[in-house]
C-alpha positions in Angstrom: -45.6 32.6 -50.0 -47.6 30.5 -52.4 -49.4 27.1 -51.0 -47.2 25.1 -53.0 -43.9 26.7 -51.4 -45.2 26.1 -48.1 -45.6 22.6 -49.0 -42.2 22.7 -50.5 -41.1 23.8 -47.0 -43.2 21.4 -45.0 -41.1 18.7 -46.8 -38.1 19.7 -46.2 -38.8 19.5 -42.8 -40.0 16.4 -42.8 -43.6 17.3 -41.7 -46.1 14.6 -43.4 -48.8 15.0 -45.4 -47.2 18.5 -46.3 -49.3 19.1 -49.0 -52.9 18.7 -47.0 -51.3 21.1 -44.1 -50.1 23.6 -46.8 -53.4 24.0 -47.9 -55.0 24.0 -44.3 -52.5 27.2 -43.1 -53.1 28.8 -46.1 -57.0 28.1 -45.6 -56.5 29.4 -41.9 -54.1 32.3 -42.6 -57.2 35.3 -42.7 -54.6 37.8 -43.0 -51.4 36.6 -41.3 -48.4 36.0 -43.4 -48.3 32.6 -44.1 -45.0 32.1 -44.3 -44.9 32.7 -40.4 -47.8 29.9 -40.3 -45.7 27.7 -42.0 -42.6 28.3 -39.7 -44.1 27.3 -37.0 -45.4 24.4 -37.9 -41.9 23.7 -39.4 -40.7 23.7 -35.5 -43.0 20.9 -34.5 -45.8 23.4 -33.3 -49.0 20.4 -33.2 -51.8 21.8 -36.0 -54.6 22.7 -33.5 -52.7 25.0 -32.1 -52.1 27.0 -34.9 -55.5 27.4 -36.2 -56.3 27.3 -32.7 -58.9 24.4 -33.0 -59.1 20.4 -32.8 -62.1 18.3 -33.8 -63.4 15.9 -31.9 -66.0 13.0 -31.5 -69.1 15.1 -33.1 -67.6 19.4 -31.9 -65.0 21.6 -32.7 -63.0 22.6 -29.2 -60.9 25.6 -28.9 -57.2 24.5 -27.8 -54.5 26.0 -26.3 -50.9 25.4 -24.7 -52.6 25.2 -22.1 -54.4 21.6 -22.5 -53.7 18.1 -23.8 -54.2 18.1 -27.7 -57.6 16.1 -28.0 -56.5 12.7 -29.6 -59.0 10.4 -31.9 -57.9 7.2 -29.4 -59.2 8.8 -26.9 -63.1 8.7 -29.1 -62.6 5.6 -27.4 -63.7 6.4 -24.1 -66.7 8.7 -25.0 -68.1 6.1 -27.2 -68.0 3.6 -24.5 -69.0 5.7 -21.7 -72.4 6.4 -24.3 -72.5 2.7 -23.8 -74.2 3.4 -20.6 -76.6 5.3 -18.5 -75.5 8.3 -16.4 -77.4 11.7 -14.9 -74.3 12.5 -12.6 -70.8 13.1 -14.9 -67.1 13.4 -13.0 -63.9 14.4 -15.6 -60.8 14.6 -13.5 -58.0 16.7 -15.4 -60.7 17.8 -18.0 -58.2 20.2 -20.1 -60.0 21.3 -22.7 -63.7 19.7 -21.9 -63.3 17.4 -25.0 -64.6 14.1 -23.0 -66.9 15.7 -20.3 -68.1 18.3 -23.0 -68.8 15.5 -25.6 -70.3 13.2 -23.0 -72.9 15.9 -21.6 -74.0 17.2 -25.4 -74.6 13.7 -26.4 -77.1 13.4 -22.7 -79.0 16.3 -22.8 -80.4 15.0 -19.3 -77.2 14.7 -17.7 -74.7 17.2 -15.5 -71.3 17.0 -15.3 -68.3 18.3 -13.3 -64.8 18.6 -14.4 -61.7 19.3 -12.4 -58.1 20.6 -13.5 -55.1 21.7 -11.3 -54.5 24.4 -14.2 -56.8 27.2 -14.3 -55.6 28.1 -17.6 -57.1 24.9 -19.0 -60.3 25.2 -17.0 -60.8 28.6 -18.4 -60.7 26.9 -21.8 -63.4 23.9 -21.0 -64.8 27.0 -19.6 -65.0 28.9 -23.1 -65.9 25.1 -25.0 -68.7 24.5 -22.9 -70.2 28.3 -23.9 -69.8 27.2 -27.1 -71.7 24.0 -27.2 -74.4 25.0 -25.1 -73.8 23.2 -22.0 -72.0 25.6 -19.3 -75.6 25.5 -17.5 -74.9 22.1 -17.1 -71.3 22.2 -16.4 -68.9 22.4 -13.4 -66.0 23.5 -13.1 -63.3 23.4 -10.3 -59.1 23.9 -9.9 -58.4 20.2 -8.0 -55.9 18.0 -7.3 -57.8 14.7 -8.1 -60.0 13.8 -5.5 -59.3 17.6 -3.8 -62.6 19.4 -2.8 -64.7 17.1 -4.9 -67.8 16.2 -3.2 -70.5 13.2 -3.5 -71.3 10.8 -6.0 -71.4 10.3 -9.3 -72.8 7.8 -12.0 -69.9 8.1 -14.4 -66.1 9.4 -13.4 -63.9 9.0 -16.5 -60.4 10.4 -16.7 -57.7 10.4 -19.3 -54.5 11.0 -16.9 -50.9 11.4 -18.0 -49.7 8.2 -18.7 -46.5 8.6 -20.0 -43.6 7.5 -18.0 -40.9 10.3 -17.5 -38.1 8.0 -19.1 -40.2 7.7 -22.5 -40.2 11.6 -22.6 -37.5 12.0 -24.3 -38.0 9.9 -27.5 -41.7 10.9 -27.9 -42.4 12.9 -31.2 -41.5 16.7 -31.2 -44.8 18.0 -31.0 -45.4 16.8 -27.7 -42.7 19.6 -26.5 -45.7 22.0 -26.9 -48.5 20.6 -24.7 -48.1 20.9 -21.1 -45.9 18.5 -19.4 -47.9 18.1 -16.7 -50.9 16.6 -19.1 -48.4 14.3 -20.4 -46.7 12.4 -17.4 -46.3 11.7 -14.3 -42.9 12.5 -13.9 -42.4 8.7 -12.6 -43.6 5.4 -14.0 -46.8 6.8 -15.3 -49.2 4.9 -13.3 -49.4 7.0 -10.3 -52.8 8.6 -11.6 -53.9 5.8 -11.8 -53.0 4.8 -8.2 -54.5 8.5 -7.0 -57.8 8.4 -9.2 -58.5 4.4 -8.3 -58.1 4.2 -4.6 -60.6 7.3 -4.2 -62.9 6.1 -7.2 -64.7 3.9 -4.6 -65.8 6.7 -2.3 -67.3 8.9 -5.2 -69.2 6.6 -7.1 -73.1 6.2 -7.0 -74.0 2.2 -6.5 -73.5 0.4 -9.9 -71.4 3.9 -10.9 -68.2 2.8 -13.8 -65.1 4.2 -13.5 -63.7 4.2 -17.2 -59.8 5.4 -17.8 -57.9 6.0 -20.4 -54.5 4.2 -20.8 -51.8 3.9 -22.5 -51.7 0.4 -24.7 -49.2 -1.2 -22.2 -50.7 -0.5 -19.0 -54.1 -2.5 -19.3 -53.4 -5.3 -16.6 -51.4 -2.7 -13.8 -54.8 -0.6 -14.3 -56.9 -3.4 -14.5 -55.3 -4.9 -11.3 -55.8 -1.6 -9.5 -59.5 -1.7 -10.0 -59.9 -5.3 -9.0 -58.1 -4.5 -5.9 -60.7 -1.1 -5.1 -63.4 -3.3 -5.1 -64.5 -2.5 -8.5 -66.1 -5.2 -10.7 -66.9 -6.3 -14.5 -63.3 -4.6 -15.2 -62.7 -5.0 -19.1 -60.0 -3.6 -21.2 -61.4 -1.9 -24.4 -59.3 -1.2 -27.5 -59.2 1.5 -30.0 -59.3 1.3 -33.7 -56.1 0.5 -33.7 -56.2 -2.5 -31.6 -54.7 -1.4 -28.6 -55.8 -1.4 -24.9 -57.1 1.9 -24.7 -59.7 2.0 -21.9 -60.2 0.4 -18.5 -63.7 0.1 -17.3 -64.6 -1.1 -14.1 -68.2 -1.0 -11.5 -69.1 -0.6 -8.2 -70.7 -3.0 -6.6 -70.2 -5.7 -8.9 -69.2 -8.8 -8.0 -68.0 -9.8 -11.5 -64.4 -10.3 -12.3 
């Protein structure tokens, strides 16, 4: 298969830009047919996980099935988490290290822990954080949010699934091929949110932030949470786009 038939056949089905991804499979093939590149990402199969990669914020992370694709909204939250100071670095549901990872390259000073009920995805954080340099810095744990995590930190961040289980269905196909459990809750999407927030308070360092990714409709439910912890200076942050991206919120602020 030529690059311009596998652009031929990326149009036919539908798949945009089918000219720029042609030339990316062909680019990544390295001996496999690329007609069989081409067919899977003709079923909806997302990019990175055919060349097995997805940039992000200033690395290159290895990605799987196993974790949440790493998104460029969510280059929201790292760049306002570098917005502050922080030596002691909590991810809860890390997937594939993209935030924690990013975070503890960018302070060289800093150490960081990252939890994930899959093993499967810690074992790829595991792999990113070789990679970059930073696995002497790095923790790693299988957890259930606040499960077996001990003492304080300066800086707990989180990008939870925030989809609710009825919008599942009319989501883009690509999404069929990340796991399900990274996506939603299976409910109204906020209970993450309700899990991380109440225990937040008990694991952050005096003055520590709590920072969360969101979906762009559930700023003030978020927002509201953190007020009621106890948290203060809570501010909704948007991405590029816009849209409420990010809640932050502090402890021991007495700042609405």
């Amino acid at each position: 298969m030529t690059e311009a038939e596998a652009a031929a056949r990326l149009a036919a089905a539908n798949i945009p830009a089918p000219r720029r991804e042609a030339r990316r499979l062909a680019g990544a093939a390295s001996g496999r047919p690329l007609a069989d590149l081409v067919a899977r990402r003709c079923e909806g199969e997302p990019m990175s996980h055919i060349l097995g990669y997805r940039d992000f914020w200033e690395h290159r992370f290895e990605v799987t099935a196993d974790v949440l694709d790493p998104r460029p909204e969510t280059e929201t939250l790292v760049a306002a988490a570098l917005g502050g100071q922080f030596a002691r670095l909590l991810d809860l549901g890390t997937g594939s290290g993209c935030i924690l990872l990013s975070l503890l390259s960018a302070r060289t000073g800093a150490q960081g822990m990252g939890t994930d009920l899959s093993q499967a995805a810690l074992a790829v954080a595991a792999r990113n954080a070789e990679v970059l340099g930073v696995s002497g810095r790095t923790t790693l744990r299988q957890s259930d949010w606040w499960d077996g995590v001990r003492g304080t930190f300066d800086l707990i961040v989180a990008n939870p699934p925030y989809i609710a289980a009825a919008e599942m269905a009319g989501l883009q196909r690509e999404l069929g091929f990340e796991p399900r459990m990274a996506l939603t809750d299976e409910g109204d999407g906020l209970s993450a949110y309700r899990a991380i927030v109440a225990g937040a308070p008990a694991h952050l360092a005096p003055g520590g932030r709590l920072m969360l990714e969101i979906g762009p409709t559930q700023g003030a439910a978020v927002r509201a949470m953190m007020r009621a912890a106890g948290l203060g200076q809570v501010r909704l942050l948007p991405d590029l786009d816009g849209r409420d991206r990010v809640v932050d919120g502090t402890l021991g602020s007495t700042a609405p």
